[in-house]
TIMAR-367982 format. One line per field, with one value per residue (C-alpha): residue number from 1; x, y, z. Coordinates in Angstrom, 1 decimal. Layout:
<atoms>
seq: (NUM/...)
u: (X/...)
v: (Y/...)
w: (Z/...)
</atoms>
This chain:
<atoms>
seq: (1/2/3/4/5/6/7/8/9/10/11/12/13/14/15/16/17/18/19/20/21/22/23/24/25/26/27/28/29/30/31/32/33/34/35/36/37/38/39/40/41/42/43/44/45/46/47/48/49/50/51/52/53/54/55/56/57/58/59/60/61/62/63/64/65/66/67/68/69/70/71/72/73/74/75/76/77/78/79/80/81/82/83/84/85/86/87/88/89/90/91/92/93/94/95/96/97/98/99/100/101/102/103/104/105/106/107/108/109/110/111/112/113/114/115/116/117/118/119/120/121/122/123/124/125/126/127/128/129/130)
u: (178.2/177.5/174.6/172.9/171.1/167.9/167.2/164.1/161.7/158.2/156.1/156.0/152.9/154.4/157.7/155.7/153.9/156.7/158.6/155.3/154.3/151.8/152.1/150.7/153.2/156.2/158.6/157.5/161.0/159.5/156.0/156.8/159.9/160.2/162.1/164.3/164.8/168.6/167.0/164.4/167.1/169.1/165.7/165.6/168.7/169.7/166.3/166.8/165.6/162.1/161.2/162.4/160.1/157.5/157.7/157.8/154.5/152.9/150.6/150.6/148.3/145.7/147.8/149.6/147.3/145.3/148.9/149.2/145.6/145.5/142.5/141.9/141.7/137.7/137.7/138.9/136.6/133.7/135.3/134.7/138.6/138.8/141.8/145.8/146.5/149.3/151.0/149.7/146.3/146.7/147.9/144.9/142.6/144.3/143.6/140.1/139.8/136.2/133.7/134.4/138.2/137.3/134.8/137.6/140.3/138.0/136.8/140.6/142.2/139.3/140.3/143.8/142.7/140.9/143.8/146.0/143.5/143.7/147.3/147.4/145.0/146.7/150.1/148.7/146.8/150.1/151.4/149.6/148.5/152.2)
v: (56.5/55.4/57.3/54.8/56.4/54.2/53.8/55.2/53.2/54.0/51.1/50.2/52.1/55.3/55.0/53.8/57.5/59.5/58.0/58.6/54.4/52.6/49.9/46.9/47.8/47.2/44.5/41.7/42.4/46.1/45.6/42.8/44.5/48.1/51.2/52.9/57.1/55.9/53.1/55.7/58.2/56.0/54.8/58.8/59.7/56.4/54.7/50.9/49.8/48.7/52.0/53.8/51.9/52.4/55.9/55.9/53.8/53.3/52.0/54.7/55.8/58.4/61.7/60.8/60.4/63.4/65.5/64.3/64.6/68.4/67.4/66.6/63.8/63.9/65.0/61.2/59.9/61.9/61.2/57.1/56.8/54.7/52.4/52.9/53.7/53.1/56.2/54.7/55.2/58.7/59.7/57.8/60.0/63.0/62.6/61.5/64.2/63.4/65.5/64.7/65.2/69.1/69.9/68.8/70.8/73.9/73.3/73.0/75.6/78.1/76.8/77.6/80.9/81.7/80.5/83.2/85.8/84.9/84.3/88.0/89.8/88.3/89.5/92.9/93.8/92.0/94.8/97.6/96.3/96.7)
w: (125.1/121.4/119.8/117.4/114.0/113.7/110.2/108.8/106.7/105.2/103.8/100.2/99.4/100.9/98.8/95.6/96.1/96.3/93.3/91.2/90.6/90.6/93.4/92.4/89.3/91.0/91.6/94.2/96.0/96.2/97.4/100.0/101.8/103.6/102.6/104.1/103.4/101.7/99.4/98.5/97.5/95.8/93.7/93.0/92.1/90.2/89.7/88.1/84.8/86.1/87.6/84.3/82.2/85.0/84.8/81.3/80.1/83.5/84.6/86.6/89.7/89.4/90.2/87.4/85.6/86.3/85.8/82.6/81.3/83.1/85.1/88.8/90.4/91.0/87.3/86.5/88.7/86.7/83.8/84.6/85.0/88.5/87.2/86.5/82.9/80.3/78.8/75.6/77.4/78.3/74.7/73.1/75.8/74.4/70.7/71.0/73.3/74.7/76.0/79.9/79.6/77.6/80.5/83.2/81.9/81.5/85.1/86.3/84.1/86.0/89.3/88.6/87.5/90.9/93.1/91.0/91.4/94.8/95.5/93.8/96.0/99.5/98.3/97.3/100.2/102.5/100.9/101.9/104.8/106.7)
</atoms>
């Protein structure tokens, strides 16, 4: 009795996510093809030249985006950011430093505040509540 391993894939859009791209970015070969959990570690551990210089000045999707502008992802969508931008992009947004992208970060820097506060309180009163 031979036990066969079946090979698990993901679609393109699935991988593109995890590696931090922006689909439509990619490589043809990339989008048109499946793959599988080995390719997708190799792309990690040793990623090729394109997805370097993906990585590096995008475009790149919107939770990138928001990650490196320290605002949600709702907070682009206020902000009128609906498409992929360049690194170059996200630096310009950060020096101009407009009045949407100030409000966002105050409104995310408070809502990282409360889940702190709140993260704090559930392990205090797990504590004395044993």
């Amino acid at each position: 009795m031979t036990q066969h391993q079946s090979t698990q894939t993901m679609k393109p859009a699935t991988a593109a996510k995890k590696l931090g791209v922006y689909l439509e970015a990619t490589p043809a070969e990339f989008r048109e093809g499946v793959v599988s959990r080995a390719e997708l570690n190799a792309l990690q551990t040793d990623p090729p030249q394109w997805l370097r210089d993906l990585r590096r000045d995008g475009p790149h999707p919107r939770p990138v985006v928001a990650a490196k502008l320290g605002v949600s992802i709702s907070g682009l969508a206020r902000g009128g950011v609906t498409e992929p931008l360049t690194t170059e992009q996200i630096e310009a947004l950060k020096q101009e430093r407009p009045e949407w992208l100030e409000r966002e970060r105050a409104t995310q820097a408070e809502v990282r505040k409360e889940a702190a506060r709140l993260k704090k309180r559930e392990r205090e009163s797990g504590e004395s509540g044993d």
